[in-house]
C-alpha positions as CSV (number, residue, x, y, z in Angstrom):
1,X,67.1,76.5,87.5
2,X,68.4,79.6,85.7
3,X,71.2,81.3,87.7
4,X,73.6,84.4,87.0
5,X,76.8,84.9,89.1
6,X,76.7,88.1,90.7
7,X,79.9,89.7,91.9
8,X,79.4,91.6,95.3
9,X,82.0,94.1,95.5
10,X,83.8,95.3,97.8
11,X,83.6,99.4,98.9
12,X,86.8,100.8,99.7
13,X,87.0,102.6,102.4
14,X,87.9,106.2,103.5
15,X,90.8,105.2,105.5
16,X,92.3,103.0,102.3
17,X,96.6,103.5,103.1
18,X,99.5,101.7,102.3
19,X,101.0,100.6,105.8
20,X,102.6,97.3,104.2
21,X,101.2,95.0,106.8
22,X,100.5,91.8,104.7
23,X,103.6,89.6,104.5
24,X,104.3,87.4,101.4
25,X,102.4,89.8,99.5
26,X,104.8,92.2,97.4
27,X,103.0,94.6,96.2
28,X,101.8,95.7,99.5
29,X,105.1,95.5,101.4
30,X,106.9,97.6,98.4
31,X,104.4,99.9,98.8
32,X,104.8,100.4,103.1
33,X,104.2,104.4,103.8
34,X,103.6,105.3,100.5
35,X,100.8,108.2,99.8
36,X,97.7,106.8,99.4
37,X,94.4,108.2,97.5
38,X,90.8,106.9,98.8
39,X,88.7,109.3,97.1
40,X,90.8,108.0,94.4
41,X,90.4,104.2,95.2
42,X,86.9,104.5,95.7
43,X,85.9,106.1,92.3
44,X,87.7,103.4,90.6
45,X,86.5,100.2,92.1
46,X,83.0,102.1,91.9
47,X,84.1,102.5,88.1
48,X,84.8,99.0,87.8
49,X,81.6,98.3,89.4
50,X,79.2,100.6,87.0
51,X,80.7,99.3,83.4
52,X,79.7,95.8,84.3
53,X,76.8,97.1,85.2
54,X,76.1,98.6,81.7
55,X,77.4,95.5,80.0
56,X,74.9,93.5,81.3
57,X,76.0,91.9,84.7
58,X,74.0,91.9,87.9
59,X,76.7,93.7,90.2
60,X,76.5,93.9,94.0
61,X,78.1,96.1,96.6
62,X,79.6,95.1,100.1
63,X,80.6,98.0,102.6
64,X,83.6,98.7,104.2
65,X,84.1,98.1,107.4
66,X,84.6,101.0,110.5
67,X,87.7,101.9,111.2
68,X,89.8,103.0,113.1
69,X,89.1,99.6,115.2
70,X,88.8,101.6,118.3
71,X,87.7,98.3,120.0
72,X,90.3,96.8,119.0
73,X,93.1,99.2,120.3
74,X,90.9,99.2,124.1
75,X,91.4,95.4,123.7
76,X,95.2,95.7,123.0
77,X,95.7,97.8,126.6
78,X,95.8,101.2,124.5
79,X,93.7,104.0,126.4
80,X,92.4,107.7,126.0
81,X,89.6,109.5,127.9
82,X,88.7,110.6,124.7
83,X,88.6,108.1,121.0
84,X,91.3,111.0,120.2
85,X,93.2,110.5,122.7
86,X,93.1,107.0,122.1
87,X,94.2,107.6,119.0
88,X,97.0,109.9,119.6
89,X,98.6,107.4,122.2
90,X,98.2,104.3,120.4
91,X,100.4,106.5,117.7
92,X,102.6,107.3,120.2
93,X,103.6,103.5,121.5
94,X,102.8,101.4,119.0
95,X,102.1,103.0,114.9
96,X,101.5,99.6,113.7
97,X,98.8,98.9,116.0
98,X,97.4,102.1,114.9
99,X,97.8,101.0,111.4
100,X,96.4,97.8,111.8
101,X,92.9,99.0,113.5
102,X,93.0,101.4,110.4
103,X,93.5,99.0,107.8
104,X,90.8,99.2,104.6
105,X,91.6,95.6,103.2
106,X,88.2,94.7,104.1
107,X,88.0,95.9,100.6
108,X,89.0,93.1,99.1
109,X,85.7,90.7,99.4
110,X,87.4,87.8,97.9
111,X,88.6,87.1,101.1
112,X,85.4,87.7,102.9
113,X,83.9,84.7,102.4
114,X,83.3,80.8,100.5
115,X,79.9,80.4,99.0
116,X,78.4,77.4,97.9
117,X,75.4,77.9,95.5
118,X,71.9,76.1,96.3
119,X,72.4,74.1,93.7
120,X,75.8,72.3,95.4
121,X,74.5,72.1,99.1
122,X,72.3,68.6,100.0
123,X,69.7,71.7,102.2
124,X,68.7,73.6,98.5
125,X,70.3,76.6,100.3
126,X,73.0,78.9,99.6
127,X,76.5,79.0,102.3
128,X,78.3,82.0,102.9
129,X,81.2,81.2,105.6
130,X,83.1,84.8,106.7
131,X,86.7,83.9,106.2
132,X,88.9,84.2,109.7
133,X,91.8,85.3,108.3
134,X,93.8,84.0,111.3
135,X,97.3,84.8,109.9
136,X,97.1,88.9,109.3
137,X,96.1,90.8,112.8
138,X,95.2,93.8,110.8
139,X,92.8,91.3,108.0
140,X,91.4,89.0,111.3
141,X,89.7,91.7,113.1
142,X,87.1,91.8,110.2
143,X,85.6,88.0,110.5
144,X,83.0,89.6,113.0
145,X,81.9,92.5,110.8
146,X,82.2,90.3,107.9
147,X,79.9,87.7,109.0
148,X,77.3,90.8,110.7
149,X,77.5,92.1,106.9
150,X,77.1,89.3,104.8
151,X,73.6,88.4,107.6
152,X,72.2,91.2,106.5
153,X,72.8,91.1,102.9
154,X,71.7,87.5,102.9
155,X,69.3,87.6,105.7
156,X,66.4,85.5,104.7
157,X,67.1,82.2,106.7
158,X,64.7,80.3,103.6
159,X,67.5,80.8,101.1
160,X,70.3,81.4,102.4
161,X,72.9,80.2,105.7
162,X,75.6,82.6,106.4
163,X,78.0,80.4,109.2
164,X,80.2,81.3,111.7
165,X,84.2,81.9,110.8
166,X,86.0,78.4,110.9
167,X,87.2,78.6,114.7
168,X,90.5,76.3,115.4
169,X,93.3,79.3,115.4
170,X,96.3,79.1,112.4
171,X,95.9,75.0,112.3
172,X,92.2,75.9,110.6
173,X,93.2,79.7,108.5
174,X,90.8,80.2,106.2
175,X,91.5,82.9,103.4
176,X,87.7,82.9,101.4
177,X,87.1,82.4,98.7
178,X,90.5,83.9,96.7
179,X,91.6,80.4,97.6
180,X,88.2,78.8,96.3
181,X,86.7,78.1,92.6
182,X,83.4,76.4,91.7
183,X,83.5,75.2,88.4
184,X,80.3,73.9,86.1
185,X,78.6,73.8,82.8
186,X,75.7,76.5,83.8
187,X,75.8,78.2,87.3
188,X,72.4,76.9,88.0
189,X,73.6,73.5,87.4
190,X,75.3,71.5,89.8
191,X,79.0,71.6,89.7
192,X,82.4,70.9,91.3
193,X,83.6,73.0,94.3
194,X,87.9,72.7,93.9
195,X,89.4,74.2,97.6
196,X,93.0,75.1,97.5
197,X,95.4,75.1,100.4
198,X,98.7,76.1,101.0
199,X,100.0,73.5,103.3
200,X,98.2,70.5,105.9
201,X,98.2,71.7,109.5
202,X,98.4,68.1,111.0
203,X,100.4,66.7,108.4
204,X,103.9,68.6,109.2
205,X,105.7,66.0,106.1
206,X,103.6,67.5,103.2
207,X,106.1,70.1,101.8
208,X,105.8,73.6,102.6
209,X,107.0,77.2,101.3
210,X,110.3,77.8,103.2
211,X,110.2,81.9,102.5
212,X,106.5,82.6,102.9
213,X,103.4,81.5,104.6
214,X,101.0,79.2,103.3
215,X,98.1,80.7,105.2
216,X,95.1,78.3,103.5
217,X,95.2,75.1,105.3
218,X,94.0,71.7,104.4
219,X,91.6,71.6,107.6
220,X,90.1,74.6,106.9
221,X,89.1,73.9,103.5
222,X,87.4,70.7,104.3
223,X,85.3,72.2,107.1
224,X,84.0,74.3,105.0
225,X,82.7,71.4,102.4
226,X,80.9,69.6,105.5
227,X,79.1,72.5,106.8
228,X,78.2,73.4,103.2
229,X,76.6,70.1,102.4
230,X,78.8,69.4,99.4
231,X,78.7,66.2,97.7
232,X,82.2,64.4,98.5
233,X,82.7,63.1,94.9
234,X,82.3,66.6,93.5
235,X,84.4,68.1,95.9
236,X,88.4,68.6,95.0
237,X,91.5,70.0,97.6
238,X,94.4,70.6,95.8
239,X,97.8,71.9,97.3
240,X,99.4,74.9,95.8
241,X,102.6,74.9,94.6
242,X,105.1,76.7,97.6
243,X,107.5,76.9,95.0
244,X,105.0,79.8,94.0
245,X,103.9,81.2,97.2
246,X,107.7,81.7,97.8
247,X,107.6,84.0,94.8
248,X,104.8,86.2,96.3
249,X,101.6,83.9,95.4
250,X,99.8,84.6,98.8
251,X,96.6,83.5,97.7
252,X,95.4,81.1,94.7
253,X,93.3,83.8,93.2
254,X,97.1,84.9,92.5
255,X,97.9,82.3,89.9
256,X,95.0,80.7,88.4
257,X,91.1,81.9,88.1
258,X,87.9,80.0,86.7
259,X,84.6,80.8,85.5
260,X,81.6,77.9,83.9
261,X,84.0,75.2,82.3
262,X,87.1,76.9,82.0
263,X,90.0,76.9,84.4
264,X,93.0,80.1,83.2
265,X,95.9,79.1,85.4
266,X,99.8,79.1,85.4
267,X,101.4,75.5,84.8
268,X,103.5,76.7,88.3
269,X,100.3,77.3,90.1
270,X,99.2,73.4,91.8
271,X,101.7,70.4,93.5
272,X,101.7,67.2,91.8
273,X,98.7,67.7,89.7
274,X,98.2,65.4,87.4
275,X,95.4,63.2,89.4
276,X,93.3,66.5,90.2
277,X,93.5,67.3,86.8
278,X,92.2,63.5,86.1
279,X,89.6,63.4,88.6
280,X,88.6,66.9,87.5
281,X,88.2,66.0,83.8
282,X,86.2,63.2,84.9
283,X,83.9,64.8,87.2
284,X,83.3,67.8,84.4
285,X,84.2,66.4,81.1
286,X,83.5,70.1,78.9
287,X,86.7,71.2,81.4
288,X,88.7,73.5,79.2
289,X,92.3,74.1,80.7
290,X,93.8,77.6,79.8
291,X,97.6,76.6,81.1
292,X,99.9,79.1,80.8
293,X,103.6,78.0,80.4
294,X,106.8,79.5,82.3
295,X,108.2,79.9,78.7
296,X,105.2,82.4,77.7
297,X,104.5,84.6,81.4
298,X,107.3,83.8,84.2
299,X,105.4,83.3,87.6
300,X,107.0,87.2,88.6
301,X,105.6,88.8,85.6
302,X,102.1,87.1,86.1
303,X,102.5,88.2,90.1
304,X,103.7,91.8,89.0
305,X,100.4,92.2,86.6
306,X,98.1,90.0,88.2
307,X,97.1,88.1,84.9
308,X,95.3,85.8,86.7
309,X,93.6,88.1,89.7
310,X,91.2,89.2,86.7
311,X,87.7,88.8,86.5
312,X,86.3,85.6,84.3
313,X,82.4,86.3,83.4
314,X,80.5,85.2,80.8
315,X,79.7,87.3,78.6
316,X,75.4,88.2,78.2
317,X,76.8,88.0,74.2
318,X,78.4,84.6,74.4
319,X,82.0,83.7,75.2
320,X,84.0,84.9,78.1
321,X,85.5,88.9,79.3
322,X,88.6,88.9,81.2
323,X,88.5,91.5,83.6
324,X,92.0,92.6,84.3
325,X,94.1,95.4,85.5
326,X,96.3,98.3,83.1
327,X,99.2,96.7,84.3
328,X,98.5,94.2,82.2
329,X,97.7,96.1,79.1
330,X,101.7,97.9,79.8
331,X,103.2,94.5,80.3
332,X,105.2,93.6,76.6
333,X,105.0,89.8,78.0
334,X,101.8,90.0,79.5
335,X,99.5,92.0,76.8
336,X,100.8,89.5,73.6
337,X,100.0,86.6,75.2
338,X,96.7,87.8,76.0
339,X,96.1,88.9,72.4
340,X,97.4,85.8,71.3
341,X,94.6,84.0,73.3
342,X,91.7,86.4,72.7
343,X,92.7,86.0,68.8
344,X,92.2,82.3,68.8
345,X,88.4,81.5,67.8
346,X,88.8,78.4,69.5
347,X,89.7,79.8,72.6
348,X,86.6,80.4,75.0
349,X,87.8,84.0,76.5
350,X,86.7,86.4,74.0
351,X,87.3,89.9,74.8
352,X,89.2,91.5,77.6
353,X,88.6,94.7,79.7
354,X,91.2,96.6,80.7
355,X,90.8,98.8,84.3
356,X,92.5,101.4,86.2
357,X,92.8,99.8,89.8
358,X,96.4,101.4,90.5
359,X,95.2,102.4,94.2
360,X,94.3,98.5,95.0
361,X,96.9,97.2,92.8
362,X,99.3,99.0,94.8
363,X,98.4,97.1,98.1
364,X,98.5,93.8,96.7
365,X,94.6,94.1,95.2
366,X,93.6,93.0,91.6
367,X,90.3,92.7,89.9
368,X,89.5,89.7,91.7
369,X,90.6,90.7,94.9
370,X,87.6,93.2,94.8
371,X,84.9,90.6,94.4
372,X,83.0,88.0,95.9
373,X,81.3,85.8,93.6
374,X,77.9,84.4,94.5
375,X,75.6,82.5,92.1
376,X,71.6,83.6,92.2
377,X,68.6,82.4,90.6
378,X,65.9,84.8,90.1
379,X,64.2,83.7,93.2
380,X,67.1,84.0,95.3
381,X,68.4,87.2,94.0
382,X,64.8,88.5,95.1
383,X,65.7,88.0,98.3
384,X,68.9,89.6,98.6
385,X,68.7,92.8,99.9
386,X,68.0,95.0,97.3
387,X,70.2,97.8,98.7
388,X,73.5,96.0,97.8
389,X,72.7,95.5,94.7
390,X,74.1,98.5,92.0
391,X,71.6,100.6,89.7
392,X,72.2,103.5,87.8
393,X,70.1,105.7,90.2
394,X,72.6,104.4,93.5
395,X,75.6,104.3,91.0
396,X,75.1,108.4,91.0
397,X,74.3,108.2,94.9
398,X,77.3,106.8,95.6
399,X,79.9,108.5,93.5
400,X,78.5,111.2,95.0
401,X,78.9,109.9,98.6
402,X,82.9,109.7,97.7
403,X,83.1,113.0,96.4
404,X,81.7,114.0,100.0
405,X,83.3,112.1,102.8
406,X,86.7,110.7,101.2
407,X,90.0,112.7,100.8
408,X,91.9,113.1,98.5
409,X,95.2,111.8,100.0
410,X,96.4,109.7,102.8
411,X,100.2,110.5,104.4
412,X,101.0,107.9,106.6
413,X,100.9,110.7,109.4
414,X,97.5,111.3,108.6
415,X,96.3,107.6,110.5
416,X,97.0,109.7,113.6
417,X,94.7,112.3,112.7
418,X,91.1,112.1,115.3
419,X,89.5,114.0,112.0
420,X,90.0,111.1,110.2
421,X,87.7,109.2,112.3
422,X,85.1,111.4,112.6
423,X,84.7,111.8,108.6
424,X,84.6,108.2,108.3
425,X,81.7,107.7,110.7
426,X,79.9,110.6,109.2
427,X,80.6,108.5,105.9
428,X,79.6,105.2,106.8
429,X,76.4,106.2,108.7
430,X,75.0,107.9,105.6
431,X,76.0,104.5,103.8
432,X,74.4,102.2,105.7
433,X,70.9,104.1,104.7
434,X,71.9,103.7,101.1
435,X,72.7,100.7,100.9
436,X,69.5,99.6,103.4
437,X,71.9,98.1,106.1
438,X,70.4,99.5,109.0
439,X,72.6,99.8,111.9
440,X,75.8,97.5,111.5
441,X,78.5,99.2,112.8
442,X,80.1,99.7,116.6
443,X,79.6,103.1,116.4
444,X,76.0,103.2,115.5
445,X,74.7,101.1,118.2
């Protein structure tokens, strides 16, 4: 049956700040207490959003989620008679507890989830499992709200099976799908599923990053495949090279990306290879391997750009966009080499797009660290909530909605601030009515 991928992604939210919480990833501990610009953030990924939009692509939207985490903070022993008083004395004993429960990395959807289409899973049905995110205290928190989300987005029971986060603690951390690529010759086709993990939980011999953590495991990963119904002989798990994740590669998504038949990744990015690549070939013979060589993009160049946390669509005109950040465009190693390849007429990407994502960039967010990818036929993207999916009419809506409720800037001070919370509520009450969520958040109930 005839399928499009549709990319679902992610809002950013009011409290988006650069507190530097996620370790291994550089561009977010560089960053730690620098300004930060929501209104700012939020117009571009909404940007983003709206030219795919007019090029043809079927783009959908996933909310942030509330924050401050005020839950979270009662749950840590923090108190208050008053949520600003909670607040204020959470900043008083413990500022990265207060910056955790105000973290907006929710944002980046491609660590909400792993889908499997209908067209992969033995029930017909489509599988959405919320990532735990068990390594990052500020990124686990959202499992819950992710899961609550994605149910009501994909809510009709016929089409579509949204699981419960992969429970185990760090032997079973599961990342979503920035650690996940499906591969095929049409999206409504049946295709291969290729899992990536950093290390094996249960298997303390396999070699591991000595700087770094590996936070995908093994375990996780193949969970995942049996609640998903995948078939086992189109199902790949590869290790990632630590080599890599001790340069900063904190997730796949990092160092290689795939869209249809073609797989764009750095010869650095996988472990002892050569059979995946084999089986892979065999499984999919129209694979076409992009491999970028160490001699052409070193592995900190591709990490500093993110050449390979871009966006790989197919173009409604035929051949492939890359979808990558301006950091790419000012790179004098990175923008050749992707001229170079766009030149060639016998190479399947095409065309690239260039984007202004500085606010993500600068906490460790890319073009594909905005997205979650989920493939729809027409049937099932009838039954998606219509809210979440972007139109020129709720384009304008929402632009709007920034202009309103976010702020300009964000000093680290600011996280302190009761305001704060109080303008995000008001903001994410009015959202769930545009986006037809109904009642989804803590506060609201």
């Amino acid at each position: 049956m005839k399928a499009v991928e549709v990319n679902f992604d992610g809002l950013v939210g009011p409290t988006h700040n650069y507190s530097g919480l996620s370790y291994g990833n550089v561009a977010s501990t560089s960053n730690e207490n620098s300004i930060s610009r929501p209104k700012e953030a939020a117009l571009q990924g909404l940007r983003k959003m709206k030219d795919l939009l007019d090029r043809g692509f079927v783009q959908g939207i996933i909310p942030p989620q509330e924050r401050p985490n005020l839950a979270l903070l009662r749950a840590w022993g923090f108190s208050g008679k008053t949520d600003a008083d909670l607040i204020e004395n959470t900043w008083k004993k413990s500022r990265i507890a207060l910056a955790m429960a105000t973290s907006s990395a929710s944002m980046w959807t491609a660590n909400a989830a792993t889908v499997s289409p209908s067209a992969d899973s033995a029930d017909g049905k489509i599988h959405l499992t919320p990532a735990n995110l068990s390594y990052n205290a500020h990124r686990a928190q959202e499992s819950e709200g992710t899961q609550k989300i994605l149910q009501r987005i994909f809510s009709n029971p016929d089409f579509f099976t949204v699981h419960s986060p992969v429970n185990g603690g760090d032997a079973f951390g599961d990342e979503g799908a920035a650690n996940h690529t499906r591969l095929c010759d049409e999206y409504g086709q049946k295709g291969v599923q290729v899992f990536v993990y950093g290390r094996e939980a249960f298997n303390p011999a396999t070699p591991r990053p000595t700087k770094y953590p590996a936070r995908q495991t093994l375990e996780s990963s193949q969970v995942m495949a049996r609640n998903h119904q995948l078939d086992e002989a189109m199902t790949f798990f590869v290790q990632q090279n630590p080599e890599t994740i001790d340069q900063g590669v904190f997730h796949n998504d990092v160092i290689s990306v795939g869209n249809r038949n073609v797989f764009f990744h750095h010869e650095e990015a996988f472990y002892k290879a050569d059979e995946f690549w084999k089986a892979l070939q065999e499984r999919l013979p129209t694979l076409k391997r992009i491999t970028v060589k160490s001699s052409e993009v070193p592995v900190k160049e591709a990490i500093k750009t993110y050449l390979f946390n871009t966006q790989l669509i197919s173009s409604p005109k035929g051949g492939m966009i890359l979808v990558a950040p301006t950091e790419c465009k000012e790179s004098p190693i990175v923008r050749p080499y992707i001229e170079k390849m766009i030149a060639d007429s016998s190479n399947p990407i095409n065309e690239v797009l260039y984007f202004d994502l500085r606010q993500s960039m600068r906490n460790g967010g890319g073009p594909a660290c905005l997205r979650l990818r989920v493939v729809l036929n027409e049937m099932e993207r009838q039954k998606v909530n219509q809210g979440c999916l972007l139109n020129e009419d709720n384009y304008k809506v929402l632009v709007s909605w920034v202009e309103k409720y976010y702020r300009e800037e964000l000093q680290p001070d600011d996280l302190r601030d009761p305001s704060l919370l109080k303008e995000t509520c008001l903001a994410l009450d009015e959202l769930t009515k545009i986006l037809n969520l109904g009642s989804i958040y803590p506060f609201q109930q």
